[in-house]
N, C-alpha and C positions, 0 to 999 in steps of 0.2 A: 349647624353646618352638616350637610350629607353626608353619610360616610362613603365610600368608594362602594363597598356592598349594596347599601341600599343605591345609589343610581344605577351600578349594576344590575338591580333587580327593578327598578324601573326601565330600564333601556329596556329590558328582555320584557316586561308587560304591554309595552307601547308596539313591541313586533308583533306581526299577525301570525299565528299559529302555524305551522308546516302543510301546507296543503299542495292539489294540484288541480287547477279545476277543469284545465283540457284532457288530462288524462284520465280522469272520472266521467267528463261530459265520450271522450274516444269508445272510452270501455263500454258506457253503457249502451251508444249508439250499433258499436259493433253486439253486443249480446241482443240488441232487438233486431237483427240485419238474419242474425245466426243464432238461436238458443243452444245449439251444441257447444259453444263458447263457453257457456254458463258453468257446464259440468269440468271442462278443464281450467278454472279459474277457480272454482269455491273453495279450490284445498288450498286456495292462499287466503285471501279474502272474505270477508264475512259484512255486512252491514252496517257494522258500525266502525268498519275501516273507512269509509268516505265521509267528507268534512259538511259537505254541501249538506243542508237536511234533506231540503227535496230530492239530491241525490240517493239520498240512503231510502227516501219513500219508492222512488223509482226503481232500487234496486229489491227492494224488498216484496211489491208488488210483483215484479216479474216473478220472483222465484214463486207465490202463489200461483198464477197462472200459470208458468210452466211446470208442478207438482200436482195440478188438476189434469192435465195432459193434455194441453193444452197451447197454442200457439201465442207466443207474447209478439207483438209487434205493436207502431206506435198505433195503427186502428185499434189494436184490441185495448191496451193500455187507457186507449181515451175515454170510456166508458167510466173506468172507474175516476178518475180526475175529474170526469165533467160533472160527477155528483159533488167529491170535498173541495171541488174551485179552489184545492193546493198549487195550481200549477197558472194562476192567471196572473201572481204578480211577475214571475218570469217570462208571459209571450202565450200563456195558455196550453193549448195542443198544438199549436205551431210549434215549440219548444223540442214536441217527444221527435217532430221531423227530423228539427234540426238537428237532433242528436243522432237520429240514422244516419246524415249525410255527414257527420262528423267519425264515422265509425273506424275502426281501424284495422286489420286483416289478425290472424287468429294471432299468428307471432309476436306481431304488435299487442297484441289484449293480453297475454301474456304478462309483458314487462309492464305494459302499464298497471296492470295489478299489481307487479311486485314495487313498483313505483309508488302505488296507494298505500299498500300497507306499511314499507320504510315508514312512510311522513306519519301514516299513523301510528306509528310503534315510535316516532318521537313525539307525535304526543303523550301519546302513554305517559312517555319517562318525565315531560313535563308534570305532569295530573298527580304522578308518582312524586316528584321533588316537593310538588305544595301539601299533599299530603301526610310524606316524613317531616317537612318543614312545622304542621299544623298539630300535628298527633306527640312530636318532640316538644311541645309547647306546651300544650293544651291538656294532655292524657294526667289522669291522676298518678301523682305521686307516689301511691299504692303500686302502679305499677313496673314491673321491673322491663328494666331499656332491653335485658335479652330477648323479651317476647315478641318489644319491635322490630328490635333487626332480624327477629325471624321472623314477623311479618310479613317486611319490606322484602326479602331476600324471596319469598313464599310470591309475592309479587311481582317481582322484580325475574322469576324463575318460568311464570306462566306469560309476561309478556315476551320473554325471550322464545319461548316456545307455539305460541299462539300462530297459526297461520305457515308453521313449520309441516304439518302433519293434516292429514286427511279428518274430516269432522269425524265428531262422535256419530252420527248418524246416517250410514251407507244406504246402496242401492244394494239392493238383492247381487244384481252383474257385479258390482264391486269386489264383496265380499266374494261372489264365486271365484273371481279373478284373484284373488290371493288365494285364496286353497289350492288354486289350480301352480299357482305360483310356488306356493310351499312342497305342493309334491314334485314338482319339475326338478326345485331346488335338492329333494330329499333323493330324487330317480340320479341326477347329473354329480351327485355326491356319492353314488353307488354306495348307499349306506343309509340306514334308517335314522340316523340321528342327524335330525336336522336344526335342535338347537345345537347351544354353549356345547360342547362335552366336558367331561368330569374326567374323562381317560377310565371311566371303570367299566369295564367293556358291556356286562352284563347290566348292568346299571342305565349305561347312557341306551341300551338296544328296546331294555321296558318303556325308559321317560320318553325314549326320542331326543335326549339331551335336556338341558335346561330351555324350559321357555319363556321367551318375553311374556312380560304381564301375568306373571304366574305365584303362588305364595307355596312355597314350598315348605312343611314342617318335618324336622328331624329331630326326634323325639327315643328317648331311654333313660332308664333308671341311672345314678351315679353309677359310674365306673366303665358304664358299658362305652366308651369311645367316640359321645359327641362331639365333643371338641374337635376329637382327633380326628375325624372324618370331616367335619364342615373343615377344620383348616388343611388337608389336605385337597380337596375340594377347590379349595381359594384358592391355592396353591398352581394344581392343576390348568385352572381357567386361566390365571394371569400368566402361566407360563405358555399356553397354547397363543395365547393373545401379541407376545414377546415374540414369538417364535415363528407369529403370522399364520398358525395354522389353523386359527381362528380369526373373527374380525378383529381390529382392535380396539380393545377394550379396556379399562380399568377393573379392578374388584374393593369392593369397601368393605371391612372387617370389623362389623363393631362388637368389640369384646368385653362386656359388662363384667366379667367377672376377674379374667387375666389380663394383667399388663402386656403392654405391646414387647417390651424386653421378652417375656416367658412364652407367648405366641412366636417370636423370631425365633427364638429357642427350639422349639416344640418342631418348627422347620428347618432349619439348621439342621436339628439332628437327625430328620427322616432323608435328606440328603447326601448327609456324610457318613449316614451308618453307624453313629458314636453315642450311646445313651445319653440320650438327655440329663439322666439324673446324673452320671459321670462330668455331662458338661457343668454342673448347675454345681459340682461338689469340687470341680480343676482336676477331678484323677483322670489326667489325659497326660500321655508319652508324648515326645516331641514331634513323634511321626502322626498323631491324634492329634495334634496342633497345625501342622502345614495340612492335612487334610480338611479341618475344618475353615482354614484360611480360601483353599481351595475351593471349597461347597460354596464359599460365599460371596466369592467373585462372580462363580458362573451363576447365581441367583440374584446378585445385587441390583439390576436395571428393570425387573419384571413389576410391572403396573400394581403392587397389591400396598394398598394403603389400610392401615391399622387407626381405629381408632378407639382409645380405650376409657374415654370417660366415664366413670360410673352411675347408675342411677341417671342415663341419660331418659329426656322425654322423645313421645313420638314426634312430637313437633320439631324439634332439634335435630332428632335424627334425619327429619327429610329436609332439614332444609340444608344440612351441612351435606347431605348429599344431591342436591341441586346443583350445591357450587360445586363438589367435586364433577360433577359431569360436565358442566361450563367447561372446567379447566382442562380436563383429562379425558371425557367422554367414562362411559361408567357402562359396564356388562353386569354386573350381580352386584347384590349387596346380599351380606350374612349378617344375622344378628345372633350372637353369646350372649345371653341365652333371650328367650320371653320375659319369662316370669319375673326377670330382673331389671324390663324397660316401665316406664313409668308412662302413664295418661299425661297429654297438653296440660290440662287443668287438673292439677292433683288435687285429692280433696283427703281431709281423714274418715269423713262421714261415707265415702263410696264405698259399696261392695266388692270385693276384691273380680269379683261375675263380669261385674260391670267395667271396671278398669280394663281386664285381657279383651273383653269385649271388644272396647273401644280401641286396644293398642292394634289387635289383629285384623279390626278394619282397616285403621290407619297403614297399616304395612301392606294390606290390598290393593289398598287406594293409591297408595305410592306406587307400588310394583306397574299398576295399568298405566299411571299418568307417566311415568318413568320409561315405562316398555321394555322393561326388564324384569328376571326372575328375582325374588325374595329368597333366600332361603333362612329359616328361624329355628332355633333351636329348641326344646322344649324341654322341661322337665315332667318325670310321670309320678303318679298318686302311688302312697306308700302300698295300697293295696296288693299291687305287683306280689309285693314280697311274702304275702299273707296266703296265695295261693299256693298248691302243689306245680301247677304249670305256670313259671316265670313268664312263657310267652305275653308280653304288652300284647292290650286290645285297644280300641280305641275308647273305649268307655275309660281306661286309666289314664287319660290325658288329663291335667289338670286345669278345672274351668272348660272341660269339654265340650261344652255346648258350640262356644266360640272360635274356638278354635278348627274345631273337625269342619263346621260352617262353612268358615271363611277360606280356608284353607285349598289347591289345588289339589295336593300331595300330600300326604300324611307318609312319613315312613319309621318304623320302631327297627332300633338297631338292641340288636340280643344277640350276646355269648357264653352258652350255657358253659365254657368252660371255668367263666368265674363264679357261677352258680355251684356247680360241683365242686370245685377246690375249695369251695372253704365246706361241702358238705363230707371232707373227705376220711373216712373209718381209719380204726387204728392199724396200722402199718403190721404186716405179718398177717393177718388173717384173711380167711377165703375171700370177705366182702372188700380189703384192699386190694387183693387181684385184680378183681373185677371191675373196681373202681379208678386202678392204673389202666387196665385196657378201654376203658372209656375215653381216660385223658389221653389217650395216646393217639385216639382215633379220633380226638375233635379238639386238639392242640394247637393254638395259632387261627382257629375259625370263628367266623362271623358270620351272623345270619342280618339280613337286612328285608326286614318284613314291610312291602308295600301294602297298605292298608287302607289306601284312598289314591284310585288318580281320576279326577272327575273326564277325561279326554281319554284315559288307555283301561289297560287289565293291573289288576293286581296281583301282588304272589311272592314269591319268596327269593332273594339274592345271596348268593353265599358271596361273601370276601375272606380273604386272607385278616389275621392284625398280628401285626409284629409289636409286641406288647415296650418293649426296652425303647422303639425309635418311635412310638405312638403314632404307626404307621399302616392303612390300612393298603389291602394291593388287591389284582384281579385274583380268585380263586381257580389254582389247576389240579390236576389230580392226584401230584403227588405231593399236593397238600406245600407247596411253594409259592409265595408272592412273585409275580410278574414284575419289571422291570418298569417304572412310564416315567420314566427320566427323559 
């Protein structure tokens, strides 16, 4: 006897697929009446959105002739049908008539496209269900179920997207039209940062802000304040985003090395102004207590999602940020650190060359399909420390090849003042003088070395860092952090 499943899934096999064939036969009619149609309709639709085959030859046809420059109408059309006799079990060249006099005005062709692509984006999800259905069955045992539901999810992430956005492949006018578009947006903003901002005034004035489709690398030896700058960074973005003084957006935090607890932490206390190590040890006064209650009220609803898994793969990482943008819409993702995210396909026999290789494409690839900025964190080669001049280059990136490559932005954060303090002579002698009035004159300061922006200039940013709240600020001259609360 059947089970309720299985005639369920025969009912649904005996239905005919989701189609529309007057509004395939409308649209195409009206694109051979008007080829201008064509160009306000392909950033929904594509060829293999129509169900009809002959449909999808007809539509595919056209776009050759009109790419040759060229007039598509049903005369010029007939030419090419009257050699593949595709078109005589339908009516022939009487057929392409027909579909002229079926045409429908621009507004109309419009919805019928978005009409096309709906039914085809339920087939999709059909194609999509027999597939998880066949690969859930079928796939060896060897493999583990996370890789399919990243898969599925990987899939399920590009037909939601598909037909949302302009192709991969513009017209010269297109593209001018957006440039022209980004500086209208950068002149009516009366400010040069026309991404994300960061609130670091000097910072966002070089990048121009964060940009969509961009891989940003932030790169320093331990101590020097990675963390501390990408997560105030986060920070920053999700609370402009909150605040509406940005669009809105999410930010996604993935933190390979620190737990999501000691990241809250780490913001927490650049907020409340209470050492962190103070919070992390309880020597806090009760007036350090309602203060910190306070800090965390007015930060609790800001879009920044943490996620701390460790030894995550690139694979994983994009696909949990797919779904985070479904749910929440997504402005940056940060990754703590590189060197600690893993290849799709891990292997023990790969070159460690070849894994960053692949991870920092993978984070490229994202960032474009995404349309959003990457920012990655980097660690640098012991070398650094073997010089007289601390200053990072970019040759001390490690697996540099890959990285400097792929990469938008390259930027090396350096504070010579932790280089000097542990270089510091014995106390009482002329050389600790000398070496107090150095500390004294570059106490609290940060150099943030642009060293790659494949779009601007490169060169040097000073910041402030307030070493106890692991907080970095705009640099002024009397050697004080700004306020961007």
């Amino acid at each position: 006897m059947a089970t309720t499943a299985q005639i369920n899934l025969n009912s649904t096999q005996m239905k005919e697929m989701p189609h529309n064939l007057e509004a395939e036969q409308g649209l195409l009619g009206a694109i051979l009446l008007n080829n201008e149609i064509l160009f306000d309709i392909s950033e929904i639709i594509d060829v293999d959105h129509f169900y009809e085959e002959i449909h999808k030859k007809i539509y595919e046809v056209i776009n050759k002739i009109i790419a040759k420059g060229q007039l598509a109408t049903p005369i010029t059309l007939k030419n090419y049908f009257e050699i593949e006799k595709s078109l005589e079990e339908i009516g022939g060249s009487n057929y392409l008539a027909r579909l002229a006099n079926a045409a429908v005005s621009l507004d109309y062709a419009k919805n019928y496209a978005q009409i096309i692509y709906d039914l085809a984006v339920r087939r999709s999800l059909y194609d999509l269900g027999g597939k998880l259905s066949f690969t859930a069955i079928e796939s060896s045992i060897d493999v583990n179920p996370t890789d399919l539901i990243e898969d599925a999810e990987k899939d399920l992430y590009q037909i939601s997207e598909k037909g949302t956005q302009a192709h991969n492949v513009q017209t010269f006018k297109t593209s001018l039209e957006e440039a022209v578009e980004l500086a209208t947006k950068a002149f009516e903003k009366d400010s040069s940062v026309v991404g994300l901002s960061t609130n670091f005034t000097d910072l966002d004035q070089k990048l121009g802000g964060l940009h969509p489709s961009d891989l940003i690398i932030i790169a320093g030896r331990p101590s020097m304040g990675k963390t501390s700058l990408a997560t105030n960074i986060a920070f920053n973005v999700a609370k402009n985003a909150y605040n509406k003084t940005e669009k809105e957006s999410s930010v996604l935090f993935f933190s390979l090395e620190m737990s999501s607890e000691q990241l809250a932490t780490r913001i927490l206390s650049e907020q409340a102004k209470i050492s962190s190590n103070e919070i992390r040890k309880g020597n806090l006064s009760e007036n350090d207590l309602d203060t910190l209650v306070d800090a965390s009220k007015k930060i609790l609803e800001i879009p920044l999602f943490i996620d701390d898994t460790p030894a995550i793969n690139i694979a994983t990482l994009s696909s949990r940020a797919r779904r985070l943008k479904r749910k929440h819409g997504l402005g940056v993702i940060i990754v703590d650190y590189l060197q600690l995210l893993r290849p799709a396909k891990y292997s023990r026999n790969e070159s460690r060359v070849l894994e960053i290789s692949e991870i920092t494409q993978g984070l490229k690839a994202l960032a474009k399909e995404m349309n959003i900025p990457i920012i990655a964190l980097s660690q640098l080669s012991r070398q650094v420390e073997q010089r007289e001049d601390k200053k990072p280059l970019l040759s001390d990136l490690r697996e540099s090849g890959s990285i400097e490559q792929d990469s938008d932005v390259v930027m090396f954060i350096y504070r010579e003042e932790y280089y000097l303090e542990k270089a510091a002579p014995t106390p009482g002698t002329a050389d600790y003088i000398e070496w107090q009035q150095k500390m004294d004159e570059i106490h609290g300061q940060a150099d943030l070395l642009i060293s790659k922006q494949r779009h601007g200039p490169t060169g040097t940013i000073k910041l402030s860092f307030e070493s106890k709240y692991t907080r970095f600020g705009n640099f002024i001259s009397n050697n004080q952090s700004s306020i961007y609360d």
